[in-house]
ROSELO-692974 format. One record per residue: x, y, z of N, C-alpha, C in turn; residue in one letter. Coordinates in pm, whole numbers, padded with zeros to 5 digits, always signed. Example, Ala and Ser with C-alpha at 12.3 -4.5 7.8 and 13.67 -1.06 7.14 Angstrom:
<recs>
+01319-00569+00780+01230-00450+00780+01320-00330+00780A/+01285-00225+00708+01367-00106+00714+01290+00003+00787S/
</recs>
This chain:
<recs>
+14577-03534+01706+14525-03605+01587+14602-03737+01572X/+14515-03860+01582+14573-03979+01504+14620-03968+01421X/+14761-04047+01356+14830-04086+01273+14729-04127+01151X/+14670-04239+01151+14549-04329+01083+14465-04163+01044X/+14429-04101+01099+14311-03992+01064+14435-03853+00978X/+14525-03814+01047+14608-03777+00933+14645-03790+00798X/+14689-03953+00810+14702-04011+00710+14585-04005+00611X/+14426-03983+00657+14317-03995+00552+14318-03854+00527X/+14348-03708+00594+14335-03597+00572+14410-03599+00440X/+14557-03626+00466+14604-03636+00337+14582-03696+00230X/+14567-03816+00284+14452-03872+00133+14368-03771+00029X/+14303-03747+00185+14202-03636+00069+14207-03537-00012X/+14309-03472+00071+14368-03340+00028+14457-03351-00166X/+14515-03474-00100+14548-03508-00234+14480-03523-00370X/+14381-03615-00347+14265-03645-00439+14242-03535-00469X/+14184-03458-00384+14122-03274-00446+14210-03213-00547X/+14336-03248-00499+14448-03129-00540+14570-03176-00685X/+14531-03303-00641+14656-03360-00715+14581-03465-00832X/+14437-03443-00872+14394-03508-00971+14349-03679-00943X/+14337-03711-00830+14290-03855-00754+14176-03916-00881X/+14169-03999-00925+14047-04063-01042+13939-04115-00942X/+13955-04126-00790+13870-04174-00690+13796-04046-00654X/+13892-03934-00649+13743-03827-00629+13679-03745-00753X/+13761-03776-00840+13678-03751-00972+13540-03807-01020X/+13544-03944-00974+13476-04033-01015+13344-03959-00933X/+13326-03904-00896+13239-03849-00797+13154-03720-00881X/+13233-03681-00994+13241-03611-01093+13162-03624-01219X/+13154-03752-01220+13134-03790-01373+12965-03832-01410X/+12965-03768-01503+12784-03758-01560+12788-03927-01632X/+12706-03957-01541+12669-04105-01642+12577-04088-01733X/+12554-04149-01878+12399-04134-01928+12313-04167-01912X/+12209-04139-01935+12061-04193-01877+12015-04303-01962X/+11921-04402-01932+11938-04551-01969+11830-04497-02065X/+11795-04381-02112+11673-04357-02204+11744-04425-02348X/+11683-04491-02419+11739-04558-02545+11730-04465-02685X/+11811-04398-02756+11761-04323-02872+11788-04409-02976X/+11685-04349-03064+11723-04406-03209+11687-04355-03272X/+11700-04341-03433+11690-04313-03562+11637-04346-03666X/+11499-04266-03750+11436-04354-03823+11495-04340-03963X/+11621-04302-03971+11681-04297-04086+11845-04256-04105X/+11895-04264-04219+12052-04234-04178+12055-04052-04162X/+12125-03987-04074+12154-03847-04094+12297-03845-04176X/+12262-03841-04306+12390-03831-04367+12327-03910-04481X/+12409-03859-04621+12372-03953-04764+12456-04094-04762X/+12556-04086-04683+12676-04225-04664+12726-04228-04566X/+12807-04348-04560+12870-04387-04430+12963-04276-04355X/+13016-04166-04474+13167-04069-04443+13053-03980-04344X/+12934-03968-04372+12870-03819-04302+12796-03854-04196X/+12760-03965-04168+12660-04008-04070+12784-04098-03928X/+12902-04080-03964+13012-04118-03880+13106-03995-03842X/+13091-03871-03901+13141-03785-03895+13071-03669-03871X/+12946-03649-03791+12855-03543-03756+12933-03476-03634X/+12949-03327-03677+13026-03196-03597+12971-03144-03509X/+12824-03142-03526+12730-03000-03450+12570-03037-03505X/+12509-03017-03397+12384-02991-03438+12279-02897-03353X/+12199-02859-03367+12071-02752-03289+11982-02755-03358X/+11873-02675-03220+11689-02686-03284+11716-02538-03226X/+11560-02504-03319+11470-02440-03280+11438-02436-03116X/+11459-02343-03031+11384-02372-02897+11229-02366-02888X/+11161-02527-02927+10998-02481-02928+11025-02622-02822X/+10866-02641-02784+10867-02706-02646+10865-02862-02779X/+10873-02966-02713+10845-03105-02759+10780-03140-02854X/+10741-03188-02957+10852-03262-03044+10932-03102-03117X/+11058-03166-03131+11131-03044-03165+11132-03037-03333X/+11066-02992-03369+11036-03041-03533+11127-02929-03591X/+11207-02810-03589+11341-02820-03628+11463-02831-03605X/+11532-02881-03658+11646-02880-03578+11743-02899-03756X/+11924-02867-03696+12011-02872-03798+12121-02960-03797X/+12153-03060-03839+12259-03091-03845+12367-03151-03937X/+12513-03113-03900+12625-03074-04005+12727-03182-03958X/+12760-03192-04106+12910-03337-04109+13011-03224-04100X/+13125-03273-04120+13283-03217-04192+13287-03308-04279X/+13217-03394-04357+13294-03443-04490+13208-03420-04617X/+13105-03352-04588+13002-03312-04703+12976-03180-04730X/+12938-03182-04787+12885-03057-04903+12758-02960-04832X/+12661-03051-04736+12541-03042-04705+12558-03055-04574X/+12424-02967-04527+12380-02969-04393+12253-03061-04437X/+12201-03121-04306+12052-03164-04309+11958-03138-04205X/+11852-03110-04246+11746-03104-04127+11695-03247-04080X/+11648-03200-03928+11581-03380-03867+11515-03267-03768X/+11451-03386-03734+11310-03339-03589+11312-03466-03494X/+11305-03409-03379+11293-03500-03267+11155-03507-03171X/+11147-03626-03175+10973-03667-03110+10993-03802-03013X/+10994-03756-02896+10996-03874-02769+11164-03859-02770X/+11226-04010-02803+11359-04004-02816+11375-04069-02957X/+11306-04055-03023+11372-04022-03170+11382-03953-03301X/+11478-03966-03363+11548-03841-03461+11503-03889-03622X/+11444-03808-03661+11363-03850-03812+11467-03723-03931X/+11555-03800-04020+11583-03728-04071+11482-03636-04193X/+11549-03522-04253+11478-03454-04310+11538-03389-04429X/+11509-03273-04500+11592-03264-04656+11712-03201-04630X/+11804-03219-04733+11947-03210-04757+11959-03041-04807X/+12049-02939-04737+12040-02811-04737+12201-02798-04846X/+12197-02794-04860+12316-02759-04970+12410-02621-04961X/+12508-02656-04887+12622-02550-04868+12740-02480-04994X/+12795-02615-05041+12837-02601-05160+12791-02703-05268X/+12796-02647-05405+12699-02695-05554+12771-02842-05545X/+12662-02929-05581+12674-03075-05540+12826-03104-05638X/+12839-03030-05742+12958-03062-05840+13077-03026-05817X/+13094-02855-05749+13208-02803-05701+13282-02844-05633X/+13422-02785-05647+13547-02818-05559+13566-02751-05475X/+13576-02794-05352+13628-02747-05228+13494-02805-05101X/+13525-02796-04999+13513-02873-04904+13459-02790-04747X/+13324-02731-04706+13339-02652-04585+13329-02680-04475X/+13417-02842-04467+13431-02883-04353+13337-02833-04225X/+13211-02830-04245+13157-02781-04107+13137-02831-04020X/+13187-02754-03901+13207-02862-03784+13098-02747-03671X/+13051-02686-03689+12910-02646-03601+12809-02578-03652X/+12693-02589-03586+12577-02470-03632+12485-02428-03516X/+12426-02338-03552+12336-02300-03411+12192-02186-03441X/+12122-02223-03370+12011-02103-03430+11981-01997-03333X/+11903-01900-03416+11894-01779-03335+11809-01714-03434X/+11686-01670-03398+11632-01557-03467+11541-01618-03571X/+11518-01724-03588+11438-01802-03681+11556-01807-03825X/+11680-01809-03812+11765-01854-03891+11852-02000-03821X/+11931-02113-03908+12032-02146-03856+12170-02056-03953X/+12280-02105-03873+12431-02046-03890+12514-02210-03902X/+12572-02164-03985+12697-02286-03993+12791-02252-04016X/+12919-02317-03945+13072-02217-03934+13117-02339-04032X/+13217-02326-04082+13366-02393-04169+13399-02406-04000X/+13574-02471-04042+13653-02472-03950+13738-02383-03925X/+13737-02314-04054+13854-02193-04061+13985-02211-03997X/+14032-02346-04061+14148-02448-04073+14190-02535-04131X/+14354-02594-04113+14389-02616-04222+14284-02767-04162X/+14286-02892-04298+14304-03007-04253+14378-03100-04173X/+14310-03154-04090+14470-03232-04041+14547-03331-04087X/+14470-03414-04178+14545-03500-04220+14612-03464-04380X/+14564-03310-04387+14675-03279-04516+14691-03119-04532X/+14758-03102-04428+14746-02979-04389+14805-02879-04517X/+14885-02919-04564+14929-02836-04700+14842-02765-04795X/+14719-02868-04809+14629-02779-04885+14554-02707-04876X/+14540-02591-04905+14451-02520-04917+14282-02502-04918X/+14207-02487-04850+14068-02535-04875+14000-02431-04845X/+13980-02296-04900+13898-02178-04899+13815-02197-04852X/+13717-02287-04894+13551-02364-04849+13513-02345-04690X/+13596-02359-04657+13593-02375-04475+13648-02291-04407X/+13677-02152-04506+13710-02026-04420+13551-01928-04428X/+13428-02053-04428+13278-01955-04459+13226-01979-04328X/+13111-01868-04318+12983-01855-04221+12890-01906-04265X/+12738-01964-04304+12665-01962-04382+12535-01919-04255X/+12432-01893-04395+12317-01837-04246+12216-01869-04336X/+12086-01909-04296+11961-01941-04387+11833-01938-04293X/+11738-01856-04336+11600-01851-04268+11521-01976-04253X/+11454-01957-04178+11303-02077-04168+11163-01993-04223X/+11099-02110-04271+10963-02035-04279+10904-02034-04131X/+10769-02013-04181+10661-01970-04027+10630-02107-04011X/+10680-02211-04042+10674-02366-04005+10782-02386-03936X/+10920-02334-03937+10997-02316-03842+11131-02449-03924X/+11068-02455-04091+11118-02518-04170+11210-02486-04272X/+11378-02551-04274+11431-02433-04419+11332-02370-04563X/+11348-02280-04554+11250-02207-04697+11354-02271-04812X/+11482-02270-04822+11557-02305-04930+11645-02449-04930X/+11590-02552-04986+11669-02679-04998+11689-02756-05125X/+11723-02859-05154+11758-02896-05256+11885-02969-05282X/+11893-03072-05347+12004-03197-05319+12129-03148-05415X/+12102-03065-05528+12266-03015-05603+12246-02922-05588X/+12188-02805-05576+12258-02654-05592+12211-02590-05448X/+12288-02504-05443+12264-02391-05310+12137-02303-05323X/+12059-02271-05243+11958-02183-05302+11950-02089-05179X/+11945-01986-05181+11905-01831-05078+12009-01888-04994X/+12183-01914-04964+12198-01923-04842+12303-01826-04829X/+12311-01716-04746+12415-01604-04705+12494-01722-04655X/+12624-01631-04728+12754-01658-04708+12846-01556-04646X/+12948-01548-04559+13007-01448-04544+13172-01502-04523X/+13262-01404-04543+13410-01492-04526+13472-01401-04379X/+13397-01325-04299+13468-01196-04212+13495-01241-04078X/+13432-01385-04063+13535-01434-03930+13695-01451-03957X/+13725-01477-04046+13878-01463-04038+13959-01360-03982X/+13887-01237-04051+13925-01097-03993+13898-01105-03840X/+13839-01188-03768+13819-01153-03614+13934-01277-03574X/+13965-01400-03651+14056-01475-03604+14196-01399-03604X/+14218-01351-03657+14364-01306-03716+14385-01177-03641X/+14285-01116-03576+14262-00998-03533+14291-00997-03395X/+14311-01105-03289+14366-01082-03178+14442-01180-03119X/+14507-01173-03040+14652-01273-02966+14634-01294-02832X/+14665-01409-02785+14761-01483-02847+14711-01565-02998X/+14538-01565-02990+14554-01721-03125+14557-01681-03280X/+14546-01558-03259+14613-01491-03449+14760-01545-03476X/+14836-01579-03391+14926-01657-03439+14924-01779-03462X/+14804-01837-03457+14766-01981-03504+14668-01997-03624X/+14667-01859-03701+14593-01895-03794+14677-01949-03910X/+14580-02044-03961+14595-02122-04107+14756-02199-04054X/+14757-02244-03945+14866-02328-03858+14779-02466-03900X/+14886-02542-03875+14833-02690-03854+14805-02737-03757X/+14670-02853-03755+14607-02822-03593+14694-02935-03495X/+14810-02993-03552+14901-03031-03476+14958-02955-03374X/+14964-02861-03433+15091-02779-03405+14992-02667-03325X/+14837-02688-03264+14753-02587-03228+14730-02507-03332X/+14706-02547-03454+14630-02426-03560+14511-02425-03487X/+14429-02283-03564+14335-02264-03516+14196-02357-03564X/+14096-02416-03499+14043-02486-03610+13867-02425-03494X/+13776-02410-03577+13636-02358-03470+13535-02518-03511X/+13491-02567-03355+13468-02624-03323+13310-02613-03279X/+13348-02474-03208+13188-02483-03152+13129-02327-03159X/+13010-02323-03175+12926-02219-03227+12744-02163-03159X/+12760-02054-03120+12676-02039-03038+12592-01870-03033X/+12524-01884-03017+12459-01703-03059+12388-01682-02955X/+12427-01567-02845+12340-01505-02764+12328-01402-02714X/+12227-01337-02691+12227-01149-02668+12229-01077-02832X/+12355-00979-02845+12364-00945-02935+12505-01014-02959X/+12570-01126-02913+12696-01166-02977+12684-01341-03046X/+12805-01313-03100+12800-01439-03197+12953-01512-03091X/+12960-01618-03043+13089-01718-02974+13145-01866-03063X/+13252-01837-03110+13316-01940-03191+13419-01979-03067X/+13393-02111-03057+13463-02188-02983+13580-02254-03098X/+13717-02267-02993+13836-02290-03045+13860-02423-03016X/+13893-02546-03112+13899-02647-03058+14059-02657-03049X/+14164-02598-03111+14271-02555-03137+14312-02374-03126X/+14377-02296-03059+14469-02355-02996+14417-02390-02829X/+14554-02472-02784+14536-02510-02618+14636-02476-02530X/+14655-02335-02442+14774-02324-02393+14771-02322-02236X/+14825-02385-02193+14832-02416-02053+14711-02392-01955X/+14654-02512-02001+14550-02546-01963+14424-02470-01987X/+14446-02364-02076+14330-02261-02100+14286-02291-02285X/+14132-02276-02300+14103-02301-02441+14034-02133-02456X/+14015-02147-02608+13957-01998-02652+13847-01963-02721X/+13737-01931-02684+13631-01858-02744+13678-01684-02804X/+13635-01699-02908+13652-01569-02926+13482-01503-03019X/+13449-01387-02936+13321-01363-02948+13353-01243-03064X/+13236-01216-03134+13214-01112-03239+13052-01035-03171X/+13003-00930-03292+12872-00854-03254+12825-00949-03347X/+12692-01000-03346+12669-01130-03451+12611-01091-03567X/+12569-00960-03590+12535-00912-03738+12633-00839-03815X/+12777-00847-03747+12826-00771-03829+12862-00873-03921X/+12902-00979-03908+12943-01100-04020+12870-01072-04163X/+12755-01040-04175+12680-01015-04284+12595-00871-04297X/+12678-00793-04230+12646-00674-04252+12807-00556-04296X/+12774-00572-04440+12936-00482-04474+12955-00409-04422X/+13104-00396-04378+13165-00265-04310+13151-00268-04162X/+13067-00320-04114+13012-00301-03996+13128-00373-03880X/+13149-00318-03785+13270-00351-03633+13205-00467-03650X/+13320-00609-03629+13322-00708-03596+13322-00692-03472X/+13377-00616-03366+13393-00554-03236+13454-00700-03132X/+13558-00826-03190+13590-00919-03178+13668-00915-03030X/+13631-00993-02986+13656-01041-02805+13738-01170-02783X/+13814-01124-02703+13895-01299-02669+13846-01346-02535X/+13815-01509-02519+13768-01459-02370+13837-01686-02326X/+13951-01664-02218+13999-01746-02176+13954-01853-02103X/+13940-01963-02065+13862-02065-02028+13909-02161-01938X/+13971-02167-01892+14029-02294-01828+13930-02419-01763X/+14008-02473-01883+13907-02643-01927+13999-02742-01889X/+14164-02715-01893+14253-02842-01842+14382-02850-01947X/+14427-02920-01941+14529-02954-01971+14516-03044-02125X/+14578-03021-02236+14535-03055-02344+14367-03022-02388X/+14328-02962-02361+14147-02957-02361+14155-02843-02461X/+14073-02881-02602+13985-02718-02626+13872-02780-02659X/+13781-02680-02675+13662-02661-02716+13572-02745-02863X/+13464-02851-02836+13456-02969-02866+13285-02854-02945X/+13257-02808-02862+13085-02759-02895+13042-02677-02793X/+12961-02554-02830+12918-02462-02767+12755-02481-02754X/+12678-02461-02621+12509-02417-02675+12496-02316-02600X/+12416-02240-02640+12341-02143-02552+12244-02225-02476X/+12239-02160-02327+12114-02145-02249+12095-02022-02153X/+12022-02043-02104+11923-01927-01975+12049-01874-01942X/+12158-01912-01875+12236-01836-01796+12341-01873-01813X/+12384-01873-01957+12512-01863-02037+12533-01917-02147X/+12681-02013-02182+12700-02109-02247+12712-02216-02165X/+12670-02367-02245+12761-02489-02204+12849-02473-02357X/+12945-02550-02221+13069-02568-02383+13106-02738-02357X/+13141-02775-02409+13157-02907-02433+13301-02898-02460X/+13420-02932-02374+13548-02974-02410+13589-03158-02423X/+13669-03132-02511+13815-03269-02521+13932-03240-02584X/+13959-03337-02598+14132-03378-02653+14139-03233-02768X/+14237-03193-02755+14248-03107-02903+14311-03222-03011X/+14389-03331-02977+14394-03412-03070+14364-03542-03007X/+14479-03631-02999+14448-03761-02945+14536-03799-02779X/+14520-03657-02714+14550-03721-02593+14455-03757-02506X/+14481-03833-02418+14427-03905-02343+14428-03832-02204X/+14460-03756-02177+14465-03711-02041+14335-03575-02051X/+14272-03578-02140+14142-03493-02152+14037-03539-02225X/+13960-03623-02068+13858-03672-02086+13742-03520-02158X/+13614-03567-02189+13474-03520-02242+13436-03467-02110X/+13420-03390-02139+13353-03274-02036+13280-03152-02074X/+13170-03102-01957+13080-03005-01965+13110-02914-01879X/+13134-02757-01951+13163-02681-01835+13008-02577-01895X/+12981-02472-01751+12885-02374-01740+12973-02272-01766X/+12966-02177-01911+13024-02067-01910+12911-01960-01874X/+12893-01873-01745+12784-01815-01725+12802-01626-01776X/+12652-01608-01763+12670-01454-01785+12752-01359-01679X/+12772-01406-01594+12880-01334-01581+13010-01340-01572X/+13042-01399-01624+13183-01476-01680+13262-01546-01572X/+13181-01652-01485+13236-01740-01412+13232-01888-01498X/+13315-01956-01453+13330-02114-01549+13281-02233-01426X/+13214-02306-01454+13175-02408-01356+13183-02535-01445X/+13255-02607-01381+13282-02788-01419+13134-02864-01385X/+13058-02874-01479+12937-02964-01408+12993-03080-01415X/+13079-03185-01494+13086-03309-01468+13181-03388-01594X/+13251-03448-01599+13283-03551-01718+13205-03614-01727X/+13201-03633-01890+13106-03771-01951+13139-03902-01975X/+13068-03994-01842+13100-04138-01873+13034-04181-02037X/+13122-04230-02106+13070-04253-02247+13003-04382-02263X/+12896-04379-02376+12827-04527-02371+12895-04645-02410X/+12852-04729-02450+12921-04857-02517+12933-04848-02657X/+13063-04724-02667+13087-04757-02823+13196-04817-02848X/+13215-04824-03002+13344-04905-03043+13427-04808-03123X/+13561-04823-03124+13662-04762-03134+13704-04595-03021X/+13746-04522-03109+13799-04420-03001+13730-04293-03000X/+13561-04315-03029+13503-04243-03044+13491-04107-02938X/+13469-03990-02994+13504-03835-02945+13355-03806-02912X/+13323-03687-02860+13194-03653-02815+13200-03504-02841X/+13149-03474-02994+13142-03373-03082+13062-03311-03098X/+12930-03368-03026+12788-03254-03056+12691-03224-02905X/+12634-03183-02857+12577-03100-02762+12469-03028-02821X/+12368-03109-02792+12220-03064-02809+12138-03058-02706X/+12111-02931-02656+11997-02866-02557+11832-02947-02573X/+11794-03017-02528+11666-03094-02469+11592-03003-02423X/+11594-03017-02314+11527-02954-02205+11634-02784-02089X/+11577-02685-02087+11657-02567-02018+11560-02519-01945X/+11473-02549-01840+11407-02534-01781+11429-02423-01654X/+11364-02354-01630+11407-02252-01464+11404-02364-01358X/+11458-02330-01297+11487-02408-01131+11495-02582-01174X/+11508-02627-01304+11544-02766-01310+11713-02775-01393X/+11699-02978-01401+11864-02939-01489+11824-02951-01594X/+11955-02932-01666+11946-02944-01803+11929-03063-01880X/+11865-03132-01955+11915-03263-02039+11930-03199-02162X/+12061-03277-02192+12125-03276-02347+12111-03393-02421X/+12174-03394-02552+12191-03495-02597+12383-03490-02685X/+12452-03568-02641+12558-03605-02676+12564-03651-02817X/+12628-03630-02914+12679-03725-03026+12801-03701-03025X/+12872-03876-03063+12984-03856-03123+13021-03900-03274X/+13145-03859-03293+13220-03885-03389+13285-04042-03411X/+13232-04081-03492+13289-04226-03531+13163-04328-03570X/+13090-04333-03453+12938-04459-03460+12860-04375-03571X/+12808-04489-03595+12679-04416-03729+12606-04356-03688X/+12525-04238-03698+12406-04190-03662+12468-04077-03517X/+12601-04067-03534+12665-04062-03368+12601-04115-03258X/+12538-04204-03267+12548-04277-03111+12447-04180-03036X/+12334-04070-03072+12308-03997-02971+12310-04037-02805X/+12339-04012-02708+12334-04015-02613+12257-03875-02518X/+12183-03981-02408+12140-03837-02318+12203-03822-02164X/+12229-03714-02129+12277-03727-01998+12196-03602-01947X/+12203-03565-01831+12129-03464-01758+12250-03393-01638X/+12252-03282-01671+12329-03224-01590+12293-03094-01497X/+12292-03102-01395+12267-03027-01272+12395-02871-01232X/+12313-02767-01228+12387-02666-01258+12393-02562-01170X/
</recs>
C-alpha cells in the first residue's frame, strides 16, 4: 500500500470515527425550496407566535383541516388547517381561565383517537427556576367532533377539557431521571419536550435530563393518565442522540417514532437532528437539519408529519422557536 493511499484510509477512518464535519456534511437534510406561509398570526401576540412548542393533525389525507398547535407562554392552545403549503389559523382552545394564575407552559401535543393531548413541561422554569408553577405539572385531552373539529372552544374560559396531574407519578417513579425531578433545567431538571401516542402507549420525550450522550423517553399505558387508579405501567427507554442532545419533539409514524433532538440548553456542539425510533427498538440517525435563513439563534422545536406513506419518505414540517409564525420549514427524509 502507498503512503498517499494510506494516508487517505486514515483520513477516512477518521472522519467516520472521530466526528469529521466533511463526512457529516454528507448527513445533513437540507430543506426543500417549497415556500410556506401563513394566512394569519398562530398566536394572540408576538410572546406566542415566537414561542410555538409542538404541533399535530389529524392523520386525514390533504388539506389537513385539523391540526393543534401550542406556545409555552400562553394560556391557550389553537387550532389551524393546512391546504397546499399553507397554515390558516383557527379558534383559541383555552387551557387555563383567561384570568387565572399560573402558567402550563406547554411545550407539546399530539393526537390519537379523534382527541388531541397537551403535556405542561412538568418543570421548573428556566429563567426563574425558584418558582413554583403547578400549571405545567398537567396533561390535558379534548375530543373532536365528526368534523374532526374541537367540540369545546372559547377565548376566556375552559370548556369540556380533561385534565389529569399522574404523569408526575411516572416521572418520579423511575431512575436514573426521578432524580431530576422539579431540578432546574440547568442543572438537567427534568423538563417534557416531546409527546407522542402509539399502540396502546403514551411517550413523553425528555428534553432534560442528558447523560452521556443518551436522552430519555419515558413511556406510560396511555389511558391510565385519565383513568383513576389504573397502572401507569411507566417505562424508561434510553436513546443515544449525542452528546449534550435531548429530546426537542416526538411524532408517531408507520414504523415507530421520529424524535427530533437538540441542545438541552445553549450548546453548540448539538446540532437539530432526526432520529427513527423504530418498533423494534432500534435508533437510526436519518440526518441533521440544515436550517433556513433565520435570524437570531433560533431552535427547531416542532415536527409535523406531512406525508407517511408505505415504500416512500417522509415529509415533515419543521418549526422553530424565535421567528414569528416559527418559520415553518419542510424537509423530506428518507428512512
Amino acid at each position: 500500500m502507498t503512503p498517499p493511499f494510506r494516508s487517505l484510509l486514515t483520513t477516512l477512518a477518521c472522519a467516520a470515527l472521530c466526528g469529521n464535519p466533511a463526512a457529516a456534511a454528507a448527513d445533513r437534510i437540507k430543506p426543500e425550496p417549497t415556500q410556506w406561509t401563513s394566512s394569519g398570526d398562530l398566536g394572540k401576540s408576538a410572546d406566542a407566535r415566537q414561542n410555538l412548542s409542538g404541533a399535530a393533525c389529524a392523520p386525514t389525507s390533504p388539506p389537513l383541516r385539523s391540526c393543534l398547535i401550542v406556545n409555552d407562554e400562553k394560556k391557550y392552545a389553537q387550532a389551524f388547517s393546512i391546504a397546499g403549503t399553507a397554515l390558516t389559523p383557527g379558534a383559541v382552545i383555552r387551557l387555563v381561565d383567561k384570568g387565572d394564575d399560573g402558567d402550563p407552559d406547554a411545550e407539546a401535543t399530539a393526537y390519537d383517537d379523534s382527541h388531541f393531548y397537551v403535556t405542561g413541561s412538568h418543570g421548573r422554569k428556566r429563567h426563574d427556576w425558584k418558582a413554583h408553577n403547578p400549571s405545567s405539572y398537567a396533561l390535558f385531552r379534548f375530543p373532536l367532533d365528526k368534523d374532526g373539529q374541537p367540540i369545546f372552544v372559547g377565548d376566556e374560559k375552559v370548556q369540556g377539557l380533561a385534565h389529569s396531574a399522574r404523569l408526575a407519578e411516572a416521572l418520579k417513579s423511575i431512575n436514573p431521571v426521578a432524580a431530576y425531578f422539579d431540578q432546574p433545567l440547568d442543572e438537567g431538571g427534568i423538563n417534557i419536550e416531546g409527546l407522542a401516542l402509539r399502540g396502546t402507549r403514551m411517550y413523553l420525550g425528555l428534553r432534560g435530563p442528558s447523560r452521556d450522550g443518551e436522552a430519555f423517553i419515558v413511556s406510560i399505558d396511555k389511558a391510565a393518565p385519565f383513568t383513576p387508579d389504573a397502572p401507569l405501567d411507566a417505562k424508561l427507554h434510553s436513546l443515544k442522540l449525542g452528546r449534550h442532545a435531548g429530546i426537542r419533539d416526538l411524532a408517531a409514524v408507520k414504523d415507530g417514532l421520529l424524535v427530533l433532538s437538540g441542545p438541552v440548553n445553549e450548546q453548540t456542539d448539538a446540532a437539530p437532528a432526526v432520529f427513527l425510533w423504530r418498533a423494534d427498538d432500534q435508533i437510526a440517525k436519518l440526518g441533521e437539519l440544515e436550517l433556513p435563513d433565520v435570524k437570531g439563534s433560533a431552535k427547531a422545536e416542532t415536527l409535523l408529519v406531512l406525508q407517511d406513506a408505505d415504500g416512500a419518505p417522509l415529509r415533515v414540517l419543521v418549526m422553530f422557536d424565535g421567528p414569528d409564525n416559527g418559520r415553518p420549514t419542510e424537509y423530506v427524509l428518507r428512512r
